[in-house]
N, C-alpha and C positions, 0 to 999 in steps of 0.2 A: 427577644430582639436578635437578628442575626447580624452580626457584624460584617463592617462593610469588606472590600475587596482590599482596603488600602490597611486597616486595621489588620487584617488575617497575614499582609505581608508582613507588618513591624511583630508578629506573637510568635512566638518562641514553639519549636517544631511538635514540641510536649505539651502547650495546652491548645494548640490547633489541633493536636491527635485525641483529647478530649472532648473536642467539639462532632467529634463524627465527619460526619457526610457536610455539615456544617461550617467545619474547620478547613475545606478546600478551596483555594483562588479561581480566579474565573478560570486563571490561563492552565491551572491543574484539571479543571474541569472539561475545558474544551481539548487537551489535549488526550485526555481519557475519550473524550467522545468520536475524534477523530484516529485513534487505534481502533477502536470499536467499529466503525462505519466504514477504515480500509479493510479490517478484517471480515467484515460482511460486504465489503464489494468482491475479494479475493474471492467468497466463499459463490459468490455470485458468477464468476466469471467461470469458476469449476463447472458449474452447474450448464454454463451454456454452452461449456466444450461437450458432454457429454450430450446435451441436445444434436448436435452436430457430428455423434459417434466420435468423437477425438478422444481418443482412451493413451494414447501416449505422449504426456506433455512432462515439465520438469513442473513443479508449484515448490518453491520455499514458502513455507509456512510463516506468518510471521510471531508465532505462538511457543515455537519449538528451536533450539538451538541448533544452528546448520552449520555442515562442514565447508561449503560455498564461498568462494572467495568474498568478502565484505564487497560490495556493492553490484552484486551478480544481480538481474535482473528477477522479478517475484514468477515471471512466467518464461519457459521457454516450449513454444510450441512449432513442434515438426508438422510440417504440412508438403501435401503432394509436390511434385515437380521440383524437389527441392528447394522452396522455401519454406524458412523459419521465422516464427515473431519472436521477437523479443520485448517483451512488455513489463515496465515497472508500475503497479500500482499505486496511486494516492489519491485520496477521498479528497474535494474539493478543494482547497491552496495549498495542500501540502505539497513541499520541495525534495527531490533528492537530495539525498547527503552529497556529500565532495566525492565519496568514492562511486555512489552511485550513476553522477554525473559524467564522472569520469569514463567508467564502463561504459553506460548509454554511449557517450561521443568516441570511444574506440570502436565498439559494435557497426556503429553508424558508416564509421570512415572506412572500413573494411566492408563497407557495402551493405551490410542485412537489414533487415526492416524491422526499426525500433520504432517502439510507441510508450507515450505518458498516459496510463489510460486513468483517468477521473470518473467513468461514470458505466453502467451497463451498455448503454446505449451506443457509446462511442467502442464500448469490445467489440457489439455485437456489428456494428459497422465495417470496424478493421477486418475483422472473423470471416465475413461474407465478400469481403472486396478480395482480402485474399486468396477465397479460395475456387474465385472464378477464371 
């Protein structure tokens, strides 16, 4: 029997780590799934720069430890004419931090073109508008 979501809260960190794969809450599980699915959209978006020959962009990784001011944007991509995106990734409801926030809305106020991007479709929109 696997035990429920509310039972695995009240169990002491030692025999949920007993329990395996088992011993994890929804909200441990869906936030696993949602590192996972921004890290394969990030990996996603790399993918459609280089569809577009964009070979010089910034990508913070979100896997590797950066020297990046805490809430620097996961993209920053040079495009002709002098504009740049700025673009923070997050897989479906996910929210920026406070510092993320913050950055987007200072970015924003000085003018440049931020985006919250959620999904491929909506880069590959931004990607193309901009660089008409």
């Amino acid at each position: 029997m696997t035990p429920s979501d509310k039972m695995l809260q009240l169990m002491s960190p030692a025999d949920r780590k007993a329990l395996g794969k088992a011993g994890r809450t929804m909200q441990e599980i869906s936030a696993q799934h949602e590192v996972k699915s921004e890290k394969e959209l990030q990996n996603q978006i790399r993918d459609l720069l280089r569809r577009f020959n964009i070979e010089w962009y910034c990508w913070s990784r979100m896997d590797k430890k950066t020297h990046q001011k805490v809430g620097w944007p996961d993209f920053v991509i040079p495009l002709p004419r002098g504009k740049t995106l700025y673009w923070e990734v997050k897989h479906d409801h996910g929210m920026p931090s406070k510092e993320q926030k913050a950055c987007l809305e200072w970015l924003y106020k000085e003018g440049h073109r931020v985006s919250l991007i959620r999904s491929y479709m909506q880069a590959y929109k931004e990607l193309t508008e901009a660089l008409k």
